[in-house]
C-alpha positions as CSV (number, residue, x, y, z in Angstrom):
1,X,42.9,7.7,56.5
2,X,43.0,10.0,60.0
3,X,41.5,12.8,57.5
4,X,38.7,10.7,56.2
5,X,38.1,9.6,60.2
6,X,38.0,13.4,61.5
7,X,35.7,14.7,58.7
8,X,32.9,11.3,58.9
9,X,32.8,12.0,63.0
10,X,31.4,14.7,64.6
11,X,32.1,15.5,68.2
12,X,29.1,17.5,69.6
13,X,30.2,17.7,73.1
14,X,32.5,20.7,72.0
15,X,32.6,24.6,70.5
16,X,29.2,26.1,69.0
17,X,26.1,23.6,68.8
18,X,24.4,25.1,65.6
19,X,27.1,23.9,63.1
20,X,27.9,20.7,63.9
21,X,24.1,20.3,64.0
22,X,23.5,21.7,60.4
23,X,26.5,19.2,59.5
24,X,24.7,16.2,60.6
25,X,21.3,17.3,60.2
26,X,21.5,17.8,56.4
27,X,22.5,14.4,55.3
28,X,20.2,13.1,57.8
29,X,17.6,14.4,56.0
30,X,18.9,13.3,52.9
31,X,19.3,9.6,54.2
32,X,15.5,10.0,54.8
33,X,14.2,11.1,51.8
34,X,16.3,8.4,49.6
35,X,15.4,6.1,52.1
36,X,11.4,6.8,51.6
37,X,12.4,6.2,47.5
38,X,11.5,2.9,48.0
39,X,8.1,3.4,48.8
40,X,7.5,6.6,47.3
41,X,8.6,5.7,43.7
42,X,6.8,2.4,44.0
43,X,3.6,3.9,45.0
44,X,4.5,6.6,41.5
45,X,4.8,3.8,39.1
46,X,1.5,2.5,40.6
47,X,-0.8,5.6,40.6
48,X,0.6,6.2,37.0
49,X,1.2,3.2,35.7
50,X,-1.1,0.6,37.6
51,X,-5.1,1.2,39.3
52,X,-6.9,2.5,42.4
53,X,-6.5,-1.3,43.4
54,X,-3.2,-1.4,42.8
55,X,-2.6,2.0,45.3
56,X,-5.2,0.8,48.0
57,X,-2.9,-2.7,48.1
58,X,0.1,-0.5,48.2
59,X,-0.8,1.4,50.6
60,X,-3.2,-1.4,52.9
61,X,0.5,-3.2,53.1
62,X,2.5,-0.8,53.3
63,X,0.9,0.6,57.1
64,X,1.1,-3.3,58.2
65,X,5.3,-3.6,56.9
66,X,5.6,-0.7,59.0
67,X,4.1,-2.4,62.3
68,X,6.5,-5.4,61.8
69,X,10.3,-3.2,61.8
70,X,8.8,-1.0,64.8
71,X,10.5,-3.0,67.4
72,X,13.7,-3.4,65.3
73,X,13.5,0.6,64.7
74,X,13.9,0.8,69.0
75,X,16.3,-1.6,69.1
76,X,18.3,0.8,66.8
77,X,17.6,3.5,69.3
78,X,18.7,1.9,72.0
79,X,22.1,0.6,70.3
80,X,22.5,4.5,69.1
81,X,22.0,6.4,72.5
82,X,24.1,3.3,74.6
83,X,26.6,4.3,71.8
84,X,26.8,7.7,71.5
85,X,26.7,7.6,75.8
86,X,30.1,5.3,75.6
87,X,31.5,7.9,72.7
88,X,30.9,10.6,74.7
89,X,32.5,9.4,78.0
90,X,35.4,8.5,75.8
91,X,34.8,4.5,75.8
92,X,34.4,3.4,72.1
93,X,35.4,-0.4,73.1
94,X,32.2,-0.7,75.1
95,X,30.6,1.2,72.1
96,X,31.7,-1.5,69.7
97,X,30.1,-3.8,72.0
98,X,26.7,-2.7,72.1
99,X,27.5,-2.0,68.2
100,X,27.6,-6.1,67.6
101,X,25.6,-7.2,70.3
102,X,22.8,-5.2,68.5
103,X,23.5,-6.7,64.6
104,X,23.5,-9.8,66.1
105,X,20.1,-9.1,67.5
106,X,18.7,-7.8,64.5
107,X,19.9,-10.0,61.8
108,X,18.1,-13.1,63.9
109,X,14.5,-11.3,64.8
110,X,14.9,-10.0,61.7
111,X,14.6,-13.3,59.8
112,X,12.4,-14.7,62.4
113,X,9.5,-11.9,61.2
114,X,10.2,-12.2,58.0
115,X,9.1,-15.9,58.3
116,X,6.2,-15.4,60.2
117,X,4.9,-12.2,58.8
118,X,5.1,-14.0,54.9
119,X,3.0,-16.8,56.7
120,X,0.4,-15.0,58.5
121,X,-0.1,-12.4,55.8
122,X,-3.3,-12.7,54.6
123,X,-4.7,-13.7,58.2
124,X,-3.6,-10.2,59.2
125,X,-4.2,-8.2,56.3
126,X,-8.1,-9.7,56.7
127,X,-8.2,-8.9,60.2
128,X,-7.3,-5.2,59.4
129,X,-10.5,-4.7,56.7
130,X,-8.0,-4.7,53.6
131,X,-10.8,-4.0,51.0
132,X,-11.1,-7.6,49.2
133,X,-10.8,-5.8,45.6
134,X,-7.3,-5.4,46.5
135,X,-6.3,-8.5,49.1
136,X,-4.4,-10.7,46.5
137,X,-2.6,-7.7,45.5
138,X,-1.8,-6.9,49.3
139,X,-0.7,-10.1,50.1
140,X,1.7,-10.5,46.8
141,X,3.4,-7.4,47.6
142,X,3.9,-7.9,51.4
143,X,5.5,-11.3,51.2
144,X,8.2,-10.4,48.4
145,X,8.7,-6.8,50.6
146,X,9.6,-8.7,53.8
147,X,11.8,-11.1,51.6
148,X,14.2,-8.4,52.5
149,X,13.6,-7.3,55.9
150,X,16.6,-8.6,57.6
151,X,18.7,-6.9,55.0
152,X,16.4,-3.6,55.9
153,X,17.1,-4.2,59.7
154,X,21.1,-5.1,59.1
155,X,21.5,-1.4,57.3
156,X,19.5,-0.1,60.0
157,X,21.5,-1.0,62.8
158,X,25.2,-0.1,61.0
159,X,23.7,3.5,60.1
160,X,22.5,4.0,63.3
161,X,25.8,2.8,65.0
162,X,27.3,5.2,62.4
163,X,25.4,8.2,64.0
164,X,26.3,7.8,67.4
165,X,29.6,8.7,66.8
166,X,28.8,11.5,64.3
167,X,28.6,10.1,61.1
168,X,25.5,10.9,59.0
169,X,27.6,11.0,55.6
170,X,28.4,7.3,54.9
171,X,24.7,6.2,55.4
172,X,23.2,9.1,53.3
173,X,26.0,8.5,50.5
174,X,24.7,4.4,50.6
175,X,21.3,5.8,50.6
176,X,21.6,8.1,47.7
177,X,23.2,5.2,45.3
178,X,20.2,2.9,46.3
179,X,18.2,5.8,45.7
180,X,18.7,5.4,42.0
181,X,18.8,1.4,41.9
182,X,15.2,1.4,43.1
183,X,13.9,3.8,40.8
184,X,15.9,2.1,37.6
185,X,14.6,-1.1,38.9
186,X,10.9,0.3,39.2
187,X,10.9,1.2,35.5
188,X,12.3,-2.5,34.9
189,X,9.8,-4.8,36.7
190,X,6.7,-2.3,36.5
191,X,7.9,-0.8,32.6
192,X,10.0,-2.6,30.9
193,X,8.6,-6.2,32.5
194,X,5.1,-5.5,33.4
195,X,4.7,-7.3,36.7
196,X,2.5,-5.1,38.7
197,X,2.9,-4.9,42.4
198,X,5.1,-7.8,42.7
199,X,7.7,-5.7,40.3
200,X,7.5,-2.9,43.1
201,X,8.2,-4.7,45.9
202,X,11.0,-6.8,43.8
203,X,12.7,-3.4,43.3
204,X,12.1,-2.5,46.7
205,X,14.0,-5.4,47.8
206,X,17.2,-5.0,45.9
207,X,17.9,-1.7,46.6
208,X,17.6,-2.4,50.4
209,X,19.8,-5.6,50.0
210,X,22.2,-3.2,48.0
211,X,22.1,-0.9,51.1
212,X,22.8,-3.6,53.5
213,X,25.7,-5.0,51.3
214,X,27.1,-1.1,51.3
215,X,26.3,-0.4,54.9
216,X,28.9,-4.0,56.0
217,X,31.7,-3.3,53.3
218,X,31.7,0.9,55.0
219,X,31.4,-0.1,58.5
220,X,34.4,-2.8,58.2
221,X,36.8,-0.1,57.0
222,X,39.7,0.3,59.0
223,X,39.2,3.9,58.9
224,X,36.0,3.6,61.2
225,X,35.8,5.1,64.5
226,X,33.9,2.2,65.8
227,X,34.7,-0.8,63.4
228,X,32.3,-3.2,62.3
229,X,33.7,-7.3,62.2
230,X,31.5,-10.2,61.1
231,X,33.6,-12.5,63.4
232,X,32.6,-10.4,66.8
233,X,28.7,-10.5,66.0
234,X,27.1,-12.1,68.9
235,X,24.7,-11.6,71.7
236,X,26.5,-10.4,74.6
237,X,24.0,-9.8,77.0
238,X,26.1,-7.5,79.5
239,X,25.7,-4.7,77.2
240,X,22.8,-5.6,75.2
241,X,20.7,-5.4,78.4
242,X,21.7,-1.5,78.1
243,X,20.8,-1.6,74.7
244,X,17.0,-3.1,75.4
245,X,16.7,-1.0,78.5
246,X,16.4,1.9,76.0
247,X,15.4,0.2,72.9
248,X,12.9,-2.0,74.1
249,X,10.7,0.8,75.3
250,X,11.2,2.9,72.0
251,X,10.1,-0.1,70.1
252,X,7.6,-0.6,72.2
253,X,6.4,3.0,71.5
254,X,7.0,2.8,67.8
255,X,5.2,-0.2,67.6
256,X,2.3,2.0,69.6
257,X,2.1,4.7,67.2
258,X,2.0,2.1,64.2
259,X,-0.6,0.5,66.0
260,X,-2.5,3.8,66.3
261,X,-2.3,4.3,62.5
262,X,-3.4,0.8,61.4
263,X,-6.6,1.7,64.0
264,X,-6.8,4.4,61.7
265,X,-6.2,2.3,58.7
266,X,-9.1,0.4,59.6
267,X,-11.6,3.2,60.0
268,X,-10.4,4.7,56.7
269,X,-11.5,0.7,55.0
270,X,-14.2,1.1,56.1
271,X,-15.2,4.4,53.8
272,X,-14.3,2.1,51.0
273,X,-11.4,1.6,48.0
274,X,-11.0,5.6,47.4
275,X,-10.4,6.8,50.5
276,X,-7.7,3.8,51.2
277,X,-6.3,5.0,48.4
278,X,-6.1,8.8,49.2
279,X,-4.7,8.5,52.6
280,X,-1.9,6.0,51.0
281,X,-1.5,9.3,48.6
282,X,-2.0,11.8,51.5
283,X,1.2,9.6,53.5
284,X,3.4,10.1,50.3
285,X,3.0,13.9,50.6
286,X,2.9,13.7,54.0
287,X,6.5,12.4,53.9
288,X,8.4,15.3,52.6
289,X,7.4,17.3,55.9
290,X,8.0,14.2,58.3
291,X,10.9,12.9,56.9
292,X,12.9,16.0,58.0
293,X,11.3,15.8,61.6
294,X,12.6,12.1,61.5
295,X,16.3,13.5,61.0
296,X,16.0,16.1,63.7
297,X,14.6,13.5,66.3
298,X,17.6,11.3,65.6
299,X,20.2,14.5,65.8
300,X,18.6,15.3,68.8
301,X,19.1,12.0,70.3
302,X,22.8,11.6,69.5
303,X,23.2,15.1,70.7
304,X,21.7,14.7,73.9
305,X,23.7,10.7,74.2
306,X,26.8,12.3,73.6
307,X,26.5,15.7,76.3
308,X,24.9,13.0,78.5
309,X,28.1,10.8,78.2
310,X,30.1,13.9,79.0
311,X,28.1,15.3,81.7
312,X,26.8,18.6,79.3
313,X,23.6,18.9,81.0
314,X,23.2,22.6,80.7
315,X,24.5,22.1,77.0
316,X,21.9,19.4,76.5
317,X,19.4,22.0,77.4
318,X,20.3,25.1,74.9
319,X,21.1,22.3,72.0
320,X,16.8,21.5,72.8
321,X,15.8,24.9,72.3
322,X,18.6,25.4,69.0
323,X,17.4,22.2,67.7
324,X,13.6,22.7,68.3
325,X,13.6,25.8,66.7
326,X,15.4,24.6,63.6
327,X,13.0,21.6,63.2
328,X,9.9,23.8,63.4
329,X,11.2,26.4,61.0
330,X,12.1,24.2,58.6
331,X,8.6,22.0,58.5
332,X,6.9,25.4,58.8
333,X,8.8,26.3,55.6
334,X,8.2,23.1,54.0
335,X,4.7,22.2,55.1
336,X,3.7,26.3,53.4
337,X,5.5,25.5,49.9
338,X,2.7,22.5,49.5
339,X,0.0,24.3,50.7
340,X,0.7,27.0,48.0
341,X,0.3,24.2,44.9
342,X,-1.7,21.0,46.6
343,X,-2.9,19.7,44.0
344,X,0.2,19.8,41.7
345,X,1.9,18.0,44.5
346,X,-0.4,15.4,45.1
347,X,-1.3,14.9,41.5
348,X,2.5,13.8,41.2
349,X,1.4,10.4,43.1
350,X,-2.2,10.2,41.8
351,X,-4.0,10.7,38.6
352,X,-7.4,9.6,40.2
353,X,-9.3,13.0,41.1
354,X,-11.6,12.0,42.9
355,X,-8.3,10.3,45.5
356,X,-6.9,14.0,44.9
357,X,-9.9,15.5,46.6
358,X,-10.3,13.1,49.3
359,X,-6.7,13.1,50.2
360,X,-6.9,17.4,49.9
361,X,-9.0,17.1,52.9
362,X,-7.0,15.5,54.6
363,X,-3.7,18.1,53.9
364,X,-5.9,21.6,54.9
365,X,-6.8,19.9,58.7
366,X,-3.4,18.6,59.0
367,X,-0.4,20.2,57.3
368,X,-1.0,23.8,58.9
369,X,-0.4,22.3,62.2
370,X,2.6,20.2,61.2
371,X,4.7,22.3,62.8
372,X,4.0,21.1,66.8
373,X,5.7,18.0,65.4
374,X,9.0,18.2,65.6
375,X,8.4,19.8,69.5
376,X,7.6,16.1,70.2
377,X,9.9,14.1,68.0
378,X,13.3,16.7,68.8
379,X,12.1,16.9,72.7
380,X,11.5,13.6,72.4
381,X,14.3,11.9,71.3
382,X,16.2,14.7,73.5
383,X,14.9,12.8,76.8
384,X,15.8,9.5,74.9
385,X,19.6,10.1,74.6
386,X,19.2,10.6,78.5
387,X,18.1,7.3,79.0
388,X,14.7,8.4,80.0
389,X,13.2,6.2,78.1
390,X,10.2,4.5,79.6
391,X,8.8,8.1,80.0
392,X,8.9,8.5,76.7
393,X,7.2,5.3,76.0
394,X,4.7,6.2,78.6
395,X,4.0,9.6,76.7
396,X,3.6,8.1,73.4
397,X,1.1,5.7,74.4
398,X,-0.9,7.9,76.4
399,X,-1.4,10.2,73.6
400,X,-0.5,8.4,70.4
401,X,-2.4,5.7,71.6
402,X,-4.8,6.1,73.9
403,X,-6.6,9.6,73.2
404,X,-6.2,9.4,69.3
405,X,-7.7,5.9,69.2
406,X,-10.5,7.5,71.7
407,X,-10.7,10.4,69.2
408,X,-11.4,8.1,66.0
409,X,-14.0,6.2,67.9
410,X,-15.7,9.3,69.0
411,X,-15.3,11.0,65.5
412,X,-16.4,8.4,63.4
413,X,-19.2,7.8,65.5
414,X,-20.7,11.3,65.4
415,X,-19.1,13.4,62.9
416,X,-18.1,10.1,60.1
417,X,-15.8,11.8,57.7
418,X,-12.3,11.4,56.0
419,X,-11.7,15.2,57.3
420,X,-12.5,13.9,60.8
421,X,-10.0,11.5,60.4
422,X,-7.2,13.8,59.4
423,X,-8.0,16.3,62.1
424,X,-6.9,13.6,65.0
425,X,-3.4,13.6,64.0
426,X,-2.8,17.6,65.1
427,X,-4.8,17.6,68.1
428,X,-2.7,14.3,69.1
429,X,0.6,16.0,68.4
430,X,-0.6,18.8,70.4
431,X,-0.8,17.1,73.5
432,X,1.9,14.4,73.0
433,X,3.9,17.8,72.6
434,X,3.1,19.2,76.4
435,X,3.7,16.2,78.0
436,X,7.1,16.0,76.6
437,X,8.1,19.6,77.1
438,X,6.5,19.5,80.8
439,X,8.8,16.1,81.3
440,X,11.7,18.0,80.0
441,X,11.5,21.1,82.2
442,X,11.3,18.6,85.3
443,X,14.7,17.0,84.0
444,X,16.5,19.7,83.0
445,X,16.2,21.3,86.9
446,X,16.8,18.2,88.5
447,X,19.6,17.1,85.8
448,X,21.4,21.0,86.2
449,X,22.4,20.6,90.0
450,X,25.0,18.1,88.7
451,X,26.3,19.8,85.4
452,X,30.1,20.9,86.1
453,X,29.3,23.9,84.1
């Protein structure tokens, strides 16, 4: 048992930063990529199997879901860096503290959006321009998909408690089984039981209540570091006000950044069924280079919560640099490989050519660019395990917000083209990506004066 509990942890507060990084950066990324399975499989049966119609529901959907587990997404934040703080000062019963004050949290909001986002679904997907072609299908799919939201939200939180303390194996190993179950039951409900779009989002749903089922039985084990029990979940507001203190604003800021991107849902309706459909296409290709940012933003912030904890400033600031390089090496790497072949990649999730092209556009302003991101996500999340949260918040919305809606307004206005579209995301990343590295030079000077080191 004490072997299993040494190899799941990783303490990064200790010895050379690049290793343990690799260690728990490499089945973060794999927790990502099975995690976008559900989505990305679903939206392969329907491109291959299904319509345009079919893909623009998807997809019109699918940017909406998103908005609704933004806040739950900070919330998780917040319980990770409080956590990883406590590990690294060395107190792991204050850890489990902010552990089950968080579940607690998210299994209740979790049901409560459930409820009211199957209600007000059609409302909102209206409000948004969802082409009317594909509205039923929209609404069908959203409702069953947020059937399992509070089980999306549960995993959630024990995988992110499960990081503070160094342990990105047990969630990826859930991930990878669930993996599978969603694509086996894909080809049931959209194959083997033709039942369109609601046969997505049914498999969708099992394999997340699978990973929620998985993610309590692991986190209950009495080999854990910080153990989960059913009988201490409640709202204990001493800690959970550290918890919101951080997570609030990253929800906040998540929420934001969704926002931003159903604004930009709503311009691309307005070109019509084929270009909803090739930006749901362009965000499936899209995935294999953010997903990887995703999982250095989150090593970055359990690094940084853990040093922080233990007073590492000046370790805080070479593990930015190590981590920032690593993150825009490898999207670099990544975002080349489909340049090379764009067509055989996006082809994999559409058959439609004339999608193809549209969302090709899209790619060449966007993907050679790709590599300022994880500058903003690593640096970032960096400032978050700090606590400096509200700045980040602040950042996000100024640029995320603020100057990219601004950009689509002045774009569409003047030039009016899906390429126009695409090119706000870089020059958005760009600046959100200054402002964060100015915010972290001022930290780091002030922060050093107090590092022991």
């Amino acid at each position: 048992m004490g072997n299993k509990k040494k190899s799941a942890a990783i303490d990064m507060t200790k010895g050379a930063i690049a290793g343990p990084l690799v260690l728990f950066i490499l089945p973060l990324i794999g927790s990502s990529i099975f995690q976008q399975l559900y989505n990305t499989v679903d939206f392969l049966f329907v491109g291959n199997l299904l319509n345009r119609t079919s893909a623009a529901a998807v997809g019109a959907s699918s940017t909406l879901i998103t908005c609704t587990i933004g806040l739950f997404s900070g919330i998780s934040v917040g319980e990770s860096v409080v956590m990883s703080q406590n590990v690294g000062k060395g107190d792991r019963a204050e850890a489990e503290r902010a552990m089950h004050s968080s579940v607690a949290f998210g299994i209740l909001g979790g049901l409560c959006i459930m409820l009211l986002g199957i209600l007000f679904a059609p409302a909102v997907l209206r409000a948004l321009n969802t082409p009317e072609s594909a509205m039923h299908e929209a609404v069908v799919y959203m409702r069953i998909y947020l059937l399992s939201l509070p089980m999306l939200v549960f995993y959630n939180m024990i995988s992110g408690a499960m990081r503070s303390y160094g342990d990105s194996d047990t969630p990826f190993r859930i991930l990878v089984i669930c993996g599978f179950v969603n694509v086996a039951a894909d080809w049931v409900f959209v194959s083997a039981i033709p039942m369109g779009v609601a046969g997505v989002a049914i498999a969708t749903a099992i394999s997340q209540g699978l990973s929620a089922i998985l993610a309590a039985f692991f986190a209950s084990r009495p080999d854990r570091e910080i153990r989960l029990s059913m009988k201490k979940l409640k709202l204990d507001m001493s800690i959970f006000g550290q918890v919101l203190s951080i997570g609030l604003p990253a929800g906040v800021q998540t929420i934001i950044v969704t926002f931003s991107n159903v604004a930009v849902q709503y311009y691309i309706n307005d070109f019509g069924e084929t270009a909803v459909a090739a930006f749901a296409t362009y965000y499936k290709v899209e995935n294999f280079i953010y997903l990887p940012i995703m999982a250095f933003g989150q090593a970055a912030t359990t690094f940084a919560g853990q040093n922080f904890g233990a007073g590492q400033y000046g370790r805080i600031k070479k593990g930015t640099f190590v981590i920032n390089a690593m993150g825009a090496l490898t999207v670099g790497i990544i975002a080349g490989v489909i340049l090379l072949f764009p067509r055989t990649v996006f082809t994999w999730f559409m058959k439609d050519s004339e999608v193809v092209d549209n969302a090709l556009m899209i790619a060449l302003v966007s993907f050679p660019f790709y590599w300022i991101y994880p500058i903003l996500e690593v640096t970032g999340g960096i400032l978050r395990g700090m606590g400096y949260a509200l700045s980040s918040m602040v950042i996000i919305i100024s640029n995320m917000c603020v100057v990219r809606i601004a950009l689509l307004a002045i774009f569409s206005s003047t030039i009016h083209t899906i390429r126009s579209l695409g090119a706000v995301y870089p020059i958005t990343w760009a600046t959100t990506a200054i402002c964060f590295v100015a915010l972290a030079a001022w930290v780091f000077k002030k922060r050093l004066k107090q590092d022991i080191h």
